[in-house]
PDB file of N, CA, C and O in Angstrom:
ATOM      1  N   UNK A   1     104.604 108.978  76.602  1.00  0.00           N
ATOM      2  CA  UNK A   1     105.048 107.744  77.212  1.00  0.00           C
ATOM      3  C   UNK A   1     106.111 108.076  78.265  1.00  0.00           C
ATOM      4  O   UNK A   1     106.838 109.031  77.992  1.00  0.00           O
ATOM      5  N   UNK A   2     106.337 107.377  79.540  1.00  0.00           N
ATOM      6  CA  UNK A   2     107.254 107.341  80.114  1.00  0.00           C
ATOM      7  C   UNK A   2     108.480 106.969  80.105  1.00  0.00           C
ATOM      8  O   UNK A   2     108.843 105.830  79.809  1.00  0.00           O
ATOM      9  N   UNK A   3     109.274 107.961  80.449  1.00  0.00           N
ATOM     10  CA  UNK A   3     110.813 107.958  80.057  1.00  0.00           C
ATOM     11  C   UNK A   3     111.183 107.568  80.997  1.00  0.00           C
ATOM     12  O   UNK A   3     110.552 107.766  82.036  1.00  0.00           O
ATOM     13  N   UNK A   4     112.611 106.709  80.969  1.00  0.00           N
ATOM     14  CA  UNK A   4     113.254 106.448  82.103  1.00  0.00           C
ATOM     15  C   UNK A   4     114.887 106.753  81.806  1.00  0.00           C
ATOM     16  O   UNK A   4     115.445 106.434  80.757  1.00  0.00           O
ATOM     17  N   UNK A   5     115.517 107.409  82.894  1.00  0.00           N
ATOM     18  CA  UNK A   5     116.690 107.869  82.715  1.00  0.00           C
ATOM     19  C   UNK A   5     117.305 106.628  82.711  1.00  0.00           C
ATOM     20  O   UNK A   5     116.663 105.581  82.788  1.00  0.00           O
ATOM     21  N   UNK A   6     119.027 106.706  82.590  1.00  0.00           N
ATOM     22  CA  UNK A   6     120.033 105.677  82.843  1.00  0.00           C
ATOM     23  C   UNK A   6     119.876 105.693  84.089  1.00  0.00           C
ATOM     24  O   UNK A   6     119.249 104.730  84.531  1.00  0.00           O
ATOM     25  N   UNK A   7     120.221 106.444  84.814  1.00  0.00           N
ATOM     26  CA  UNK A   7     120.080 106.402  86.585  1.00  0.00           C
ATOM     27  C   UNK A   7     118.855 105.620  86.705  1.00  0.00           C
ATOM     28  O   UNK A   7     119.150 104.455  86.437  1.00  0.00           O
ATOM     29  N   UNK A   8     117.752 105.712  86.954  1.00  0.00           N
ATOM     30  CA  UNK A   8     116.738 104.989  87.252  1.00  0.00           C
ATOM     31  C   UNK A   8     116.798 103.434  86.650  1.00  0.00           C
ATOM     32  O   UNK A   8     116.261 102.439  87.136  1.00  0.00           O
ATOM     33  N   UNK A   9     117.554 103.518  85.535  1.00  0.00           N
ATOM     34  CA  UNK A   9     117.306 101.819  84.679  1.00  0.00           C
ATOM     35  C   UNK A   9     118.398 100.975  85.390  1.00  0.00           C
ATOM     36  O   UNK A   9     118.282  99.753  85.481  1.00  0.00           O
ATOM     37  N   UNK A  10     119.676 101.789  85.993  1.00  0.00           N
ATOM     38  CA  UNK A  10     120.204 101.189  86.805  1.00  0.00           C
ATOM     39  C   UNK A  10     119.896 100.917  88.161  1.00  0.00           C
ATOM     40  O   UNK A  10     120.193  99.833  88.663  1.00  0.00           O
ATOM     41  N   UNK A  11     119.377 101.733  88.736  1.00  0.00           N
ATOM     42  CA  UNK A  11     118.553 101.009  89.823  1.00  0.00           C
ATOM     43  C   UNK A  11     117.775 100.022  89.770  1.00  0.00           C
ATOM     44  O   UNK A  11     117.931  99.106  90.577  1.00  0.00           O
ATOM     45  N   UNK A  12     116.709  99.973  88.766  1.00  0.00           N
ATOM     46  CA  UNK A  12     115.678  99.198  88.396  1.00  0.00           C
ATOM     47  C   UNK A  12     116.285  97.855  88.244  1.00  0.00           C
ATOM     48  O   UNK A  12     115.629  96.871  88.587  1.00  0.00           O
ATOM     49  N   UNK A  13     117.670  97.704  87.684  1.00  0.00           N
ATOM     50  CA  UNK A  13     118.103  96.373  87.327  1.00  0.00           C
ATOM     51  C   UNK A  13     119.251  95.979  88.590  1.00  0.00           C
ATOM     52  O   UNK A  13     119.802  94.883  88.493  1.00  0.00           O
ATOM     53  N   UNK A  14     119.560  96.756  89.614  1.00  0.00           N
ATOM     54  CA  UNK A  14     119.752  96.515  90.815  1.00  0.00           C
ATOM     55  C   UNK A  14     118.902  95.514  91.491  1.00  0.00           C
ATOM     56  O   UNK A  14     119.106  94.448  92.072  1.00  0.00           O
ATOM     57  N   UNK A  15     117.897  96.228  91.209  1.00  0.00           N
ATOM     58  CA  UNK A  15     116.382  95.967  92.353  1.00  0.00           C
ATOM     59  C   UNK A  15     115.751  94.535  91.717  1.00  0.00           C
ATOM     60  O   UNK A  15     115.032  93.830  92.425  1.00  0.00           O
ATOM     61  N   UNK A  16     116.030  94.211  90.517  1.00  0.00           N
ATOM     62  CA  UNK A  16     115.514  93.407  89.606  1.00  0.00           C
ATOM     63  C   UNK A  16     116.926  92.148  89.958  1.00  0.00           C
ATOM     64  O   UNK A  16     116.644  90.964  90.143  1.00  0.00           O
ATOM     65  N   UNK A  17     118.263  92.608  89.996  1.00  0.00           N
ATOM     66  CA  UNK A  17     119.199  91.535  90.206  1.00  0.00           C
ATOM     67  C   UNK A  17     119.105  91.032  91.408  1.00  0.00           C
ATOM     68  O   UNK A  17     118.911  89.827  91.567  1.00  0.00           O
ATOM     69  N   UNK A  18     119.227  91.884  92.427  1.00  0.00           N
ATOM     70  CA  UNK A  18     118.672  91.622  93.879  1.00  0.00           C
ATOM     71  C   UNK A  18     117.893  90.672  94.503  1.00  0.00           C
ATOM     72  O   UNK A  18     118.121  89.846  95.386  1.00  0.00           O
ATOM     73  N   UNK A  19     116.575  91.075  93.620  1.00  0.00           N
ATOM     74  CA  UNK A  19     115.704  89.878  94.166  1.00  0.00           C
ATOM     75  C   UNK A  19     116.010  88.572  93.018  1.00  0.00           C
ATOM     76  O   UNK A  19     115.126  87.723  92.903  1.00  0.00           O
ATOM     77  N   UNK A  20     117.162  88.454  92.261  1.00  0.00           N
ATOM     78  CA  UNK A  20     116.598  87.309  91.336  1.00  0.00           C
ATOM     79  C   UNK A  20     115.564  86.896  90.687  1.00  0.00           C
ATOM     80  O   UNK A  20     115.052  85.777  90.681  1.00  0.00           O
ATOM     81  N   UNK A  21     115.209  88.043  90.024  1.00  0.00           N
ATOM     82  CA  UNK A  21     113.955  88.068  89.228  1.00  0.00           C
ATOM     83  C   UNK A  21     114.091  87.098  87.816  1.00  0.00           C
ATOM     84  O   UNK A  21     115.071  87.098  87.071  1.00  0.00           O
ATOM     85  N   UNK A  22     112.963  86.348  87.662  1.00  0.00           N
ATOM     86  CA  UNK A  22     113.651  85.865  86.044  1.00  0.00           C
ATOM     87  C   UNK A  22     113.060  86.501  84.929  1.00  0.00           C
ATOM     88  O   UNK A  22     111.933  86.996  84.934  1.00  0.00           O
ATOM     89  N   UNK A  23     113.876  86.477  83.934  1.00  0.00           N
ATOM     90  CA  UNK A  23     114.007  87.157  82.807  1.00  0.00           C
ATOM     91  C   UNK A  23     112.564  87.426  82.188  1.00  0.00           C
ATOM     92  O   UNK A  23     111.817  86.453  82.088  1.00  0.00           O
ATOM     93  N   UNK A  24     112.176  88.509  81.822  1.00  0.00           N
ATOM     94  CA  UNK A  24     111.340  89.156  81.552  1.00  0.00           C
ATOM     95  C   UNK A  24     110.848  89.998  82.802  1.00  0.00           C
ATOM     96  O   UNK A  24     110.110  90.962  82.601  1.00  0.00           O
ATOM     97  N   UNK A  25     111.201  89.692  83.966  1.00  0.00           N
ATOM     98  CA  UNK A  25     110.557  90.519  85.097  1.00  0.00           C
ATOM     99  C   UNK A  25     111.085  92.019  85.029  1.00  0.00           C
ATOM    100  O   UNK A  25     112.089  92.400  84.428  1.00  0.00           O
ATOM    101  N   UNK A  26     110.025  92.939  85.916  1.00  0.00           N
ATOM    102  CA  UNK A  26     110.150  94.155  85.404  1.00  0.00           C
ATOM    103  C   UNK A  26     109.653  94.755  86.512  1.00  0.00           C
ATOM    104  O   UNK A  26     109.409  94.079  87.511  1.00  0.00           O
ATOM    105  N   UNK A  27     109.438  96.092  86.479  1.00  0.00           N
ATOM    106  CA  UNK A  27     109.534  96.587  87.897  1.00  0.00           C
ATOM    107  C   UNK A  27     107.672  97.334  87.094  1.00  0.00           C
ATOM    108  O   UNK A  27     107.371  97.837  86.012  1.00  0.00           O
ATOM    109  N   UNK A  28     107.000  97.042  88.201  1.00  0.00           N
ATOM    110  CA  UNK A  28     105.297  97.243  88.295  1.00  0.00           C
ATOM    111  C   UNK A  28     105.036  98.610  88.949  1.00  0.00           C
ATOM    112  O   UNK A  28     105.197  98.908  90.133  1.00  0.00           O
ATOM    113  N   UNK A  29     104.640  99.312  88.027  1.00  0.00           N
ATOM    114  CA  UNK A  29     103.545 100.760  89.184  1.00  0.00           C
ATOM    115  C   UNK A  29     102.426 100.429  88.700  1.00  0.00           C
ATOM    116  O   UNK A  29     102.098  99.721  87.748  1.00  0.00           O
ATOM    117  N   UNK A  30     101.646 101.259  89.769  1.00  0.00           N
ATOM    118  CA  UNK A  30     100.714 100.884  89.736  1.00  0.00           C
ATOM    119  C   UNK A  30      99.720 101.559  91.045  1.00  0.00           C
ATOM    120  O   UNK A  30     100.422 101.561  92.055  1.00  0.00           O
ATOM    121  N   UNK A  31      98.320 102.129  91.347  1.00  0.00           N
ATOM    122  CA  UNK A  31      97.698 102.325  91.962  1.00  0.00           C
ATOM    123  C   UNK A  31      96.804 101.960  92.935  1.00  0.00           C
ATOM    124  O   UNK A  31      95.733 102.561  92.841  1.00  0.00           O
ATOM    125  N   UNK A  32      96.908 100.950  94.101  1.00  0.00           N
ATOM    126  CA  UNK A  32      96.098  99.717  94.331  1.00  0.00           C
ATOM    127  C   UNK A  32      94.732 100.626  94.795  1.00  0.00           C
ATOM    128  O   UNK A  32      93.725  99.997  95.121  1.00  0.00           O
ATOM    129  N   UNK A  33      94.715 102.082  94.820  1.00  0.00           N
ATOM    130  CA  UNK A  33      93.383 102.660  95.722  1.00  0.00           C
ATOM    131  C   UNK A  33      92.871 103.653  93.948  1.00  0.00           C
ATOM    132  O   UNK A  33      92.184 104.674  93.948  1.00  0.00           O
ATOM    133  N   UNK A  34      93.350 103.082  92.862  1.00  0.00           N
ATOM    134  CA  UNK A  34      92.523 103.480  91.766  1.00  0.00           C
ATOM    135  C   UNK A  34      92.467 105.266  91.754  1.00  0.00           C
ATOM    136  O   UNK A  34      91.569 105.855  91.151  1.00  0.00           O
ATOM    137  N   UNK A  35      93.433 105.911  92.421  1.00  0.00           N
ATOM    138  CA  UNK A  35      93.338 107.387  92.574  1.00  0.00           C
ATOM    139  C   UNK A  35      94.413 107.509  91.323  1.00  0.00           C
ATOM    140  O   UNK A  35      95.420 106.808  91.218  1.00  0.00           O
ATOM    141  N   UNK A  36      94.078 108.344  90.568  1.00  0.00           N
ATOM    142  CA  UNK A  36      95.082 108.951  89.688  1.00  0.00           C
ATOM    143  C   UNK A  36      96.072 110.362  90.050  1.00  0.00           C
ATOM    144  O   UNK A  36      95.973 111.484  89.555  1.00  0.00           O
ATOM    145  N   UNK A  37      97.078 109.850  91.124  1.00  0.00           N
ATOM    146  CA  UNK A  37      97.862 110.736  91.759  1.00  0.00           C
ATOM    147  C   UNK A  37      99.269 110.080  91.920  1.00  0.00           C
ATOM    148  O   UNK A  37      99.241 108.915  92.317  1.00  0.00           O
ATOM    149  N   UNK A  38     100.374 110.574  91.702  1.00  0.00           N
ATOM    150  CA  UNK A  38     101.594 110.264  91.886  1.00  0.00           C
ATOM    151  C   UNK A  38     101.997 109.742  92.703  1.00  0.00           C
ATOM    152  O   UNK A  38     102.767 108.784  92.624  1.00  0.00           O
ATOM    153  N   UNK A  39     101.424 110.424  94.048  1.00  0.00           N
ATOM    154  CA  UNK A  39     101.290 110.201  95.756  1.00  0.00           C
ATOM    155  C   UNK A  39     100.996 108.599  96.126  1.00  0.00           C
ATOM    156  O   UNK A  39     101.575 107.924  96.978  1.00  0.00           O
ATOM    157  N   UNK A  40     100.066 108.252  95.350  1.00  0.00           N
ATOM    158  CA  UNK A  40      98.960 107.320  95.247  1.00  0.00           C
ATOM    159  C   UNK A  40      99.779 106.015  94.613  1.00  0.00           C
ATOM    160  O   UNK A  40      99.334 104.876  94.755  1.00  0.00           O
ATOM    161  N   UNK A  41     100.762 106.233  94.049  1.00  0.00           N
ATOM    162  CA  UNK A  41     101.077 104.955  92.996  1.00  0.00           C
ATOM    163  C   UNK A  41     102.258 104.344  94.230  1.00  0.00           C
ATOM    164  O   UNK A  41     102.863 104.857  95.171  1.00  0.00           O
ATOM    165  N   UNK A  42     102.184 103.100  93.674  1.00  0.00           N
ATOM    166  CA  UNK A  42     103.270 102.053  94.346  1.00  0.00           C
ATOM    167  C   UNK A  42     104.268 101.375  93.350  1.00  0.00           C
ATOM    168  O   UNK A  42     103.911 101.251  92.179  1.00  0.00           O
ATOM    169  N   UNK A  43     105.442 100.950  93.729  1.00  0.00           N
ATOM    170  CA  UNK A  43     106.406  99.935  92.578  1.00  0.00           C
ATOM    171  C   UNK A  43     106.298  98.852  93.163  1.00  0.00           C
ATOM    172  O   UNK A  43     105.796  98.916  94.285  1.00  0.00           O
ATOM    173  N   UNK A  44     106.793  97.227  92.550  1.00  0.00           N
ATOM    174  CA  UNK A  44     107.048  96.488  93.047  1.00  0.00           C
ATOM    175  C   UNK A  44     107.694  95.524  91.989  1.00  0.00           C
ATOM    176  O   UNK A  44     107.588  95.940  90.836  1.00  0.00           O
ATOM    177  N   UNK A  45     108.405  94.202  92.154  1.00  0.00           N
ATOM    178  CA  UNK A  45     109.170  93.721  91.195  1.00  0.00           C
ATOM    179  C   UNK A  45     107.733  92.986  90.583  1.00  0.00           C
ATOM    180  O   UNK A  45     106.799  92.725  91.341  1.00  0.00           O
ATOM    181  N   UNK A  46     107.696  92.752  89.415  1.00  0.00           N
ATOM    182  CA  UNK A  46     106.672  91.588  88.938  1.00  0.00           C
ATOM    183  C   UNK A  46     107.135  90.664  87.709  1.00  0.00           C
ATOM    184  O   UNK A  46     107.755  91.126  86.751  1.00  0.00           O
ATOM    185  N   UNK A  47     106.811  89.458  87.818  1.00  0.00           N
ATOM    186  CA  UNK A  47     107.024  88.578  86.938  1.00  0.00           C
ATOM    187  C   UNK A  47     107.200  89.033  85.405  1.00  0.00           C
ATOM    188  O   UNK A  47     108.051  88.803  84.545  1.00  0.00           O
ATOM    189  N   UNK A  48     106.045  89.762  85.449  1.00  0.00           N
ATOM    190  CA  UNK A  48     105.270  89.578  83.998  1.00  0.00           C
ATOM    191  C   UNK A  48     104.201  91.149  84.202  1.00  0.00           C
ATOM    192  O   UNK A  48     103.919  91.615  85.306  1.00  0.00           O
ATOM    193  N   UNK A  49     103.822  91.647  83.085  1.00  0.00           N
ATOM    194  CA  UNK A  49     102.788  92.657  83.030  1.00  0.00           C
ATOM    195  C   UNK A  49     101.587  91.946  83.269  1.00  0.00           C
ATOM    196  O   UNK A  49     101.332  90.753  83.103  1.00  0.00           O
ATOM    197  N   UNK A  50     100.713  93.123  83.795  1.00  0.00           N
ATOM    198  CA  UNK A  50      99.294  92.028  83.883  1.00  0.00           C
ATOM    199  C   UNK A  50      98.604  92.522  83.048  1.00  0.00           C
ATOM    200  O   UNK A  50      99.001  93.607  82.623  1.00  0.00           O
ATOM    201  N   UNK A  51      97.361  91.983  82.492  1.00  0.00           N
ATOM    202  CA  UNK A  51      96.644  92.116  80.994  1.00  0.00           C
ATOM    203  C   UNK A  51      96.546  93.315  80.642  1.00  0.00           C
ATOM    204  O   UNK A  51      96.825  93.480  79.455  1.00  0.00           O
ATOM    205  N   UNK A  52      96.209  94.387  81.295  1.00  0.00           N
ATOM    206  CA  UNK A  52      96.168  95.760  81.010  1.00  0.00           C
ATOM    207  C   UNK A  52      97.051  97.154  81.106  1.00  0.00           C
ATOM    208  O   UNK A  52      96.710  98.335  81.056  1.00  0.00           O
ATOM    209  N   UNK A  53      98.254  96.548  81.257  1.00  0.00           N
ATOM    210  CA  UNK A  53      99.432  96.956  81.575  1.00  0.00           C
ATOM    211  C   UNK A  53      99.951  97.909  80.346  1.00  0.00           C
ATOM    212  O   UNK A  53      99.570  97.731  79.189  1.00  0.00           O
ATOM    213  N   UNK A  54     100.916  98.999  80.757  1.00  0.00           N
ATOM    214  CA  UNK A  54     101.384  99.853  79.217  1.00  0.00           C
ATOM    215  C   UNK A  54     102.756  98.599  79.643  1.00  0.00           C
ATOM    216  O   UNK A  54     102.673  97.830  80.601  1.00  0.00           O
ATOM    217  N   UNK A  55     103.494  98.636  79.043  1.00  0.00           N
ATOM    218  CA  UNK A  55     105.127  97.794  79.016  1.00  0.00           C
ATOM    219  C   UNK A  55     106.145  98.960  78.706  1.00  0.00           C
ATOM    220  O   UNK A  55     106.413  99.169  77.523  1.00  0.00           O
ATOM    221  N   UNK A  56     106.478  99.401  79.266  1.00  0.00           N
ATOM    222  CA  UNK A  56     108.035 100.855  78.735  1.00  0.00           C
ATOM    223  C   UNK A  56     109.315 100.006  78.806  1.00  0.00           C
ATOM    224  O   UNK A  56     109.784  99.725  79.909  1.00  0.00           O
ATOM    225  N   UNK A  57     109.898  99.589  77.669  1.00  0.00           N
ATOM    226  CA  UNK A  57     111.156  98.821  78.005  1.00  0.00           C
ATOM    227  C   UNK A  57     112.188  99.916  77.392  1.00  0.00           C
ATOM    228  O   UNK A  57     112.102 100.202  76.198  1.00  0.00           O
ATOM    229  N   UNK A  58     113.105 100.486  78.175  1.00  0.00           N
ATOM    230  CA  UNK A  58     114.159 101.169  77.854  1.00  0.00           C
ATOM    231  C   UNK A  58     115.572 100.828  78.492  1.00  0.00           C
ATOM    232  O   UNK A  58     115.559 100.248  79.577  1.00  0.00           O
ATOM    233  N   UNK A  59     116.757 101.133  77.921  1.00  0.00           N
ATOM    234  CA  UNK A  59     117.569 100.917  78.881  1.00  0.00           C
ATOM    235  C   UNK A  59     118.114  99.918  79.339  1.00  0.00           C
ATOM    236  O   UNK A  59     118.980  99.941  80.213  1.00  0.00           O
ATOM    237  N   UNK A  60     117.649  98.888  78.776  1.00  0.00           N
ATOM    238  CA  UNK A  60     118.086  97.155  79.181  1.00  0.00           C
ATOM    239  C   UNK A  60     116.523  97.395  80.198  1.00  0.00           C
ATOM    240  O   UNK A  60     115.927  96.814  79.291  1.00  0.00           O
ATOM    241  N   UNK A  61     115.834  97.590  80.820  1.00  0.00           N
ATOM    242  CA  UNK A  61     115.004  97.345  81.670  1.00  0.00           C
ATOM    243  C   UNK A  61     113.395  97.483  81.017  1.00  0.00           C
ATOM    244  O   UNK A  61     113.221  97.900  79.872  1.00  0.00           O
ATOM    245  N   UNK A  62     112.531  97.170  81.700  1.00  0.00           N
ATOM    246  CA  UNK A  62     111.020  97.065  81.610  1.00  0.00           C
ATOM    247  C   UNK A  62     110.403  97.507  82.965  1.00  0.00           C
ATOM    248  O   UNK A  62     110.789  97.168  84.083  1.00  0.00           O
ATOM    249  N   UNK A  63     109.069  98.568  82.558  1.00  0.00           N
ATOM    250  CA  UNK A  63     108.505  98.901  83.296  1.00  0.00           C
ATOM    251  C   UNK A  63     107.076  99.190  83.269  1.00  0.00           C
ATOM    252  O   UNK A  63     106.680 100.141  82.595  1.00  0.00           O
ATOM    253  N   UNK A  64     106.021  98.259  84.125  1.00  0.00           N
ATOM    254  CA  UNK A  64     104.702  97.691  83.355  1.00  0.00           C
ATOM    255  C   UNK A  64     104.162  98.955  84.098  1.00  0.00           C
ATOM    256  O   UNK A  64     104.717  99.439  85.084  1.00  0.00           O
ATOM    257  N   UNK A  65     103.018  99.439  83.523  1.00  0.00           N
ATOM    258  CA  UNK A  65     102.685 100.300  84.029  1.00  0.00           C
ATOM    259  C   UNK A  65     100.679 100.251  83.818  1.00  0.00           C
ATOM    260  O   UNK A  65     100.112 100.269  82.726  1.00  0.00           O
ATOM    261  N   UNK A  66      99.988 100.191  85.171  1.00  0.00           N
ATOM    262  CA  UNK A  66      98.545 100.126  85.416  1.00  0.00           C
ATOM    263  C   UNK A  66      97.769 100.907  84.766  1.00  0.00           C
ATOM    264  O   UNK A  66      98.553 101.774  84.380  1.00  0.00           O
ATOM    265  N   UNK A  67      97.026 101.108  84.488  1.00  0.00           N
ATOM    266  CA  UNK A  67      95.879 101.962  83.993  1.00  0.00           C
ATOM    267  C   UNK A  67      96.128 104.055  84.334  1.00  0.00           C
ATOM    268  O   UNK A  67      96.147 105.071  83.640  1.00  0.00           O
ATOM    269  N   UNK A  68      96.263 103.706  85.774  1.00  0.00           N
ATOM    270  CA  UNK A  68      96.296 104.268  86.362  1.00  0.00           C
ATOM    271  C   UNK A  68      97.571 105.500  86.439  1.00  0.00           C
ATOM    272  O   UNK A  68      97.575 106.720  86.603  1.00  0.00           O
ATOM    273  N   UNK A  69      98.441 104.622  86.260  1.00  0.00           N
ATOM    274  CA  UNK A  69      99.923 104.969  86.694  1.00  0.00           C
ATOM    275  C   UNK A  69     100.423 105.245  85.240  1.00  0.00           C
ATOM    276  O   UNK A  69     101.375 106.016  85.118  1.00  0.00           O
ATOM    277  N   UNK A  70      99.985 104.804  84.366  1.00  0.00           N
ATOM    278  CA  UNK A  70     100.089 105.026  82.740  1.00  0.00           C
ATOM    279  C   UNK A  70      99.629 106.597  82.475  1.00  0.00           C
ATOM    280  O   UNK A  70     100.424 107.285  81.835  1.00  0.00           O
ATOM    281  N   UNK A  71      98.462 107.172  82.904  1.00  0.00           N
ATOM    282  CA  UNK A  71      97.516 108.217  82.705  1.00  0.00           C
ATOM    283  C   UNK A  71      98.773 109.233  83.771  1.00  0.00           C
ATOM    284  O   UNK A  71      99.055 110.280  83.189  1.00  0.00           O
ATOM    285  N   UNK A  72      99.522 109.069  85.179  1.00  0.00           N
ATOM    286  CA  UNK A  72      99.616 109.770  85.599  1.00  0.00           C
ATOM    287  C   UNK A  72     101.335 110.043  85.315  1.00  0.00           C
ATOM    288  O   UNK A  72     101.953 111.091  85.507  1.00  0.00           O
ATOM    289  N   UNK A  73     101.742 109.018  84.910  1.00  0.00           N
ATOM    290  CA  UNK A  73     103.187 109.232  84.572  1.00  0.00           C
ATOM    291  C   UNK A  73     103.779 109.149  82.897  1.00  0.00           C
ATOM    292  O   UNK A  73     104.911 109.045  82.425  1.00  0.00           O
ATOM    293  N   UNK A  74     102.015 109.280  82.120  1.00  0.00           N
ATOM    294  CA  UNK A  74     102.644 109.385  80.679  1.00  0.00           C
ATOM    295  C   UNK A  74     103.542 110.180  79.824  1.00  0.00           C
ATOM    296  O   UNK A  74     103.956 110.007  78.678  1.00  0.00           O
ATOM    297  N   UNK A  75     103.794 111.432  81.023  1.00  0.00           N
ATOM    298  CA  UNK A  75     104.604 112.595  79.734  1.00  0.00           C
ATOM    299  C   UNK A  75     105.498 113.180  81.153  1.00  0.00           C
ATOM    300  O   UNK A  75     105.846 114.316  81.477  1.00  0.00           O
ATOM    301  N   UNK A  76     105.698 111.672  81.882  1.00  0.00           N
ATOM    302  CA  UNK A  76     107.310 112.208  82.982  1.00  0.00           C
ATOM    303  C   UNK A  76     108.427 111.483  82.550  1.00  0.00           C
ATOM    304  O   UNK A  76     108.590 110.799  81.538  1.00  0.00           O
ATOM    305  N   UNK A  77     109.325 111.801  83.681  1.00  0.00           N
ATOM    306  CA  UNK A  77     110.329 110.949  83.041  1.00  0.00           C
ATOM    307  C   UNK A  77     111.296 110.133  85.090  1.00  0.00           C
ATOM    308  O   UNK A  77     111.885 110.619  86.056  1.00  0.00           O
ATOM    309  N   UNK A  78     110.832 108.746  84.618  1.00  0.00           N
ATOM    310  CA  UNK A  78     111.321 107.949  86.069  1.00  0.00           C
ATOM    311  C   UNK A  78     113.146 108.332  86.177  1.00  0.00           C
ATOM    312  O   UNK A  78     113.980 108.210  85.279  1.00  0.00           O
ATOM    313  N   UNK A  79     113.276 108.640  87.085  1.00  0.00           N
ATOM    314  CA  UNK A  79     115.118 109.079  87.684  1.00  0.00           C
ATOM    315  C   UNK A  79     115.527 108.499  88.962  1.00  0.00           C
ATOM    316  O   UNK A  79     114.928 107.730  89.714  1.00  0.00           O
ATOM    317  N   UNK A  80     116.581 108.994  89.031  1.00  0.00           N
ATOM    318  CA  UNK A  80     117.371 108.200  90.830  1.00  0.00           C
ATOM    319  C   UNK A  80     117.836 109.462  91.296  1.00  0.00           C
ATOM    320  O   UNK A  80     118.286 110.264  90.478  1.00  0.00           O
ATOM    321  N   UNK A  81     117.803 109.643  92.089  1.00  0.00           N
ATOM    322  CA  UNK A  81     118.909 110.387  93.262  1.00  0.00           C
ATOM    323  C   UNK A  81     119.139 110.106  94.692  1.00  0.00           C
ATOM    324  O   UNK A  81     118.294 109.554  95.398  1.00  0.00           O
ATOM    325  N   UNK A  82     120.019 110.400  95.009  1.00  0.00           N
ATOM    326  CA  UNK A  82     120.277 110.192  96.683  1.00  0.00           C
ATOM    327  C   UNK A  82     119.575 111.105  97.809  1.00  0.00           C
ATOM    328  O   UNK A  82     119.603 112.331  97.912  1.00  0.00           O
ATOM    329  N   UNK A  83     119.055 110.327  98.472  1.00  0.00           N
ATOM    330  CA  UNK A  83     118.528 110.572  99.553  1.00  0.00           C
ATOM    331  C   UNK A  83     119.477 111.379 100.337  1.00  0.00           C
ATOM    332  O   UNK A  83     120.608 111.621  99.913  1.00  0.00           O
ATOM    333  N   UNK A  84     118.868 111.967 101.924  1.00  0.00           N
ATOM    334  CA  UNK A  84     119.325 112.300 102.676  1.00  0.00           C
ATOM    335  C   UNK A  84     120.715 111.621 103.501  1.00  0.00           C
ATOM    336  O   UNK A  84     121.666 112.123 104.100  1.00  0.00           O
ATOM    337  N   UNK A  85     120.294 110.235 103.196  1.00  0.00           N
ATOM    338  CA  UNK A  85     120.875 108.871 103.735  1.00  0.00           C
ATOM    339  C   UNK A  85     122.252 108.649 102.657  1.00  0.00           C
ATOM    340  O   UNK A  85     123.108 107.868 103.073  1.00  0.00           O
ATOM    341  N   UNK A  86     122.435 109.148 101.618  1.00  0.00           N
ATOM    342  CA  UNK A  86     122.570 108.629 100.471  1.00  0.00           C
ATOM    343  C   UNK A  86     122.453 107.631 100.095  1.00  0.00           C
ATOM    344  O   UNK A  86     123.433 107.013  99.677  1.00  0.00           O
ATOM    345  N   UNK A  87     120.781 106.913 100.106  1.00  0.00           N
ATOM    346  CA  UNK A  87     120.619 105.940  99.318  1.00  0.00           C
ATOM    347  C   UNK A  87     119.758 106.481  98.236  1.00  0.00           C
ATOM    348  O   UNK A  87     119.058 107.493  98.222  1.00  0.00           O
ATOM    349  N   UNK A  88     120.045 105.263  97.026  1.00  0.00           N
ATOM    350  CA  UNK A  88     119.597 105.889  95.735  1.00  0.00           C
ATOM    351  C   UNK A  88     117.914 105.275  95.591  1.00  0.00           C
ATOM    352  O   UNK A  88     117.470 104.127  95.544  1.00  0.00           O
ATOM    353  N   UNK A  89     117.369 106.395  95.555  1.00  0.00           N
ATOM    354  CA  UNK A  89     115.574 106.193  95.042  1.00  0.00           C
ATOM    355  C   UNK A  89     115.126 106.648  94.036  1.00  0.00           C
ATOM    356  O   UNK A  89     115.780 107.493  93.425  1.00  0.00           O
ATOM    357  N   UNK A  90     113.924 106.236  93.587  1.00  0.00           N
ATOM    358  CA  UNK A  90     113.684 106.537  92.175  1.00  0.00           C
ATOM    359  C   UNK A  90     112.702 107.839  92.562  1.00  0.00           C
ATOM    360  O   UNK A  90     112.095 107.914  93.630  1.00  0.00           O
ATOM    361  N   UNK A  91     112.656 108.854  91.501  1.00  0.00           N
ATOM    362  CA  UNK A  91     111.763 110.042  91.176  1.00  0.00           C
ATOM    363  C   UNK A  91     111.110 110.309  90.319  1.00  0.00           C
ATOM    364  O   UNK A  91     111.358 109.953  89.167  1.00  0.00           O
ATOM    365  N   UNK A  92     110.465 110.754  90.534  1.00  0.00           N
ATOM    366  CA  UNK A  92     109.835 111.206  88.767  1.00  0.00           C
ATOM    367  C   UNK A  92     109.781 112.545  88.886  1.00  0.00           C
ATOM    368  O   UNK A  92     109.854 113.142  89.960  1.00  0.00           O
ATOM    369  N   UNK A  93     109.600 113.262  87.349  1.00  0.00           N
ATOM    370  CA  UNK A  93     110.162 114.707  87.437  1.00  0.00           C
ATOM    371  C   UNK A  93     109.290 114.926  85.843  1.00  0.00           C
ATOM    372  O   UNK A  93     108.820 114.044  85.124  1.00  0.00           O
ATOM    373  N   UNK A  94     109.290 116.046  85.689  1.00  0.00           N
ATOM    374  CA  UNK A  94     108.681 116.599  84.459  1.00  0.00           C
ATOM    375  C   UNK A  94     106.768 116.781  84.823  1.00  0.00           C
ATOM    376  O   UNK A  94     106.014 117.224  83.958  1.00  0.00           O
TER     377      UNK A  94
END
């Protein structure tokens, strides 16, 4: 299953306070071109999981995860670090 650091769960609930998400919303990966590649996956805030979704809630946060994005990020672990810019983005690692 996918791990998510403190760094990343604080971003996530940045990104989640930010937009005024309501409660239960959670941050979505997911594959919209069905490729099972890291490269390939997208985030975005979402309401709610959609029917086939894994759910990873750690951290105070939730993170629904596609078919797809489940198979390719099951045994990583989601993180933050600073960019070039120093702004903080999420990674995955393992």
């Amino acid at each position: 299953m996918l791990t998510i650091s403190e760094n990343a769960a604080e971003v996530i609930k940045l990104i989640l306070t930010g937009g005024e998400s309501p409660e239960g919303a959670g941050l979505r990966i997911s594959s919209p071109d069905g490729q099972a590649a890291a490269e390939s996956l997208e985030a975005a805030v979402a309401t709610a999981p959609e029917e086939d979704d894994e759910v990873v809630e750690q951290s105070g946060v939730r993170v629904f995860l596609d078919t797809q994005a489940s198979t390719v990020l099951g045994d990583k672990t989601l993180d933050a670090e600073r960019d070039d810019n120093g702004e903080l983005g999420l990674t995955v690692s393992g």
